[in-house]
N, C-alpha and C positions, 0 to 999 in steps of 0.2 A: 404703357402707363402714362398719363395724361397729370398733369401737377397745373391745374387753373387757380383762380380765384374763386370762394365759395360760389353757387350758383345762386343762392338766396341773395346774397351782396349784389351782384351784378342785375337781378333780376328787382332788387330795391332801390339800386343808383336807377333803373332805367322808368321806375316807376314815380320818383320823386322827379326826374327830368318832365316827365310826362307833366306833373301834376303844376309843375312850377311853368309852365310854356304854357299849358292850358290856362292857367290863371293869371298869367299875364296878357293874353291874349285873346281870351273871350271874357274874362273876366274885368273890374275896375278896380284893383285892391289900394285899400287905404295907402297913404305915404308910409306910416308908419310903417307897412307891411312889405314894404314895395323895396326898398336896402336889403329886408332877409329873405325874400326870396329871390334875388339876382344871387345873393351869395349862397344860397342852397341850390340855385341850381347850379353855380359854377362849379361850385364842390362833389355835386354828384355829378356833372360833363368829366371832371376831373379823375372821377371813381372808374368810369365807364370807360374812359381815354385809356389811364392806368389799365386796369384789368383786360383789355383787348390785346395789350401790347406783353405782358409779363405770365409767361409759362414754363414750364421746366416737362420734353416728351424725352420718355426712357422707351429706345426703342430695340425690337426684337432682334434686332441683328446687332445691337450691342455700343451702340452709341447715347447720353444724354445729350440731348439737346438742350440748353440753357440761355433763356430770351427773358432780359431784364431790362429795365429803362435805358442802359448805357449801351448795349449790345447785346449777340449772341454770341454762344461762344460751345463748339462740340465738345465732350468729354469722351472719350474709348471707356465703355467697363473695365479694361484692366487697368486703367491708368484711374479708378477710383478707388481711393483708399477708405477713408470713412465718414458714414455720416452724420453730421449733430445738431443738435437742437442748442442754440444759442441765443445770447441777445442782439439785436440787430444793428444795436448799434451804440454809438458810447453814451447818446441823450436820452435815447428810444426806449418806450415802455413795452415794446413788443418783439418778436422771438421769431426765430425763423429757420428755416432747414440748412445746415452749411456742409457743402461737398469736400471735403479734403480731396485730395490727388496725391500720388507718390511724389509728384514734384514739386510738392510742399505748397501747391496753389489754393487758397481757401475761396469758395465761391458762393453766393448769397444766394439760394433761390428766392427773388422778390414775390413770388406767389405765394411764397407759404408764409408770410405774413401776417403775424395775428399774435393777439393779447395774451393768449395763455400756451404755455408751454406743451401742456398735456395732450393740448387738441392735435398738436401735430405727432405727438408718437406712432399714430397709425400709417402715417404717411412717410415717413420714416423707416418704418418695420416694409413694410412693400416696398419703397426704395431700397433698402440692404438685402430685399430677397430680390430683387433684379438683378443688383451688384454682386450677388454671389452666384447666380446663372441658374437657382431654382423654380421651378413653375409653381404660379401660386394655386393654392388646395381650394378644391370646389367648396362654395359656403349652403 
């Protein structure tokens, strides 16, 4: 199991990158125009930086792997206790998947990142059926 950044997102940072290089550089944009699009494209280099670097792999032999801007860092499946869906932060208007550990360590996966709570249940539900050692059912 694979935990990235949406693939629409990445595939939208790398298309406004595009579009913003392209127009700076074959293009002559007005002044006015020329401040917001240095700063859309650094926000979306920013997106595409972010999302290349930040995954969470849950793998077959029973390890998480957890790769966030600060580090990585392995988890054993037995050493996962549960997982939640939280706020991400004490300012933050978005939600994100949190690993508990039996040794009381709470862990952020920065990929699941996002505005609404509900979108990540499913992601969620496939991680706790990792963490409990069931094969997930043909769809």
């Amino acid at each position: 199991m694979v935990i990235r950044t949406a693939g629409w997102a990445r595939a939208l940072a790398a298309a406004v990158v595009a579009g913003c290089v392209g127009t700076l550089v074959l293009g002559d944009p007005p002044d006015e125009l020329l401040l917001f699009l240095c700063a859309l494209l650094a926000a979306a280099t920013l997106v595409l930086l972010w999302s290349a670097r930040v995954s969470a792999v849950a793998t077959a032999d029973g390890r998480l792997v957890v790769r966030n801007l600060t580090g990585t860092l392995t988890v054993p499946r037995d050493h996962v206790g549960s997982i939640e869906i939280d706020d991400a932060g004490p300012s933050s208007q978005l939600f994100a998947l949190f690993v508990r550990t039996h040794e009381d360590l709470r862990l952020r996966l920065d990929a699941t990142l996002w505005p609404f709570p509900t979108a990540l249940d499913r992601t969620a539900r496939e991680l706790r059926t990792w963490r409990d050692g069931r094969p997930e059912p043909f769809a």
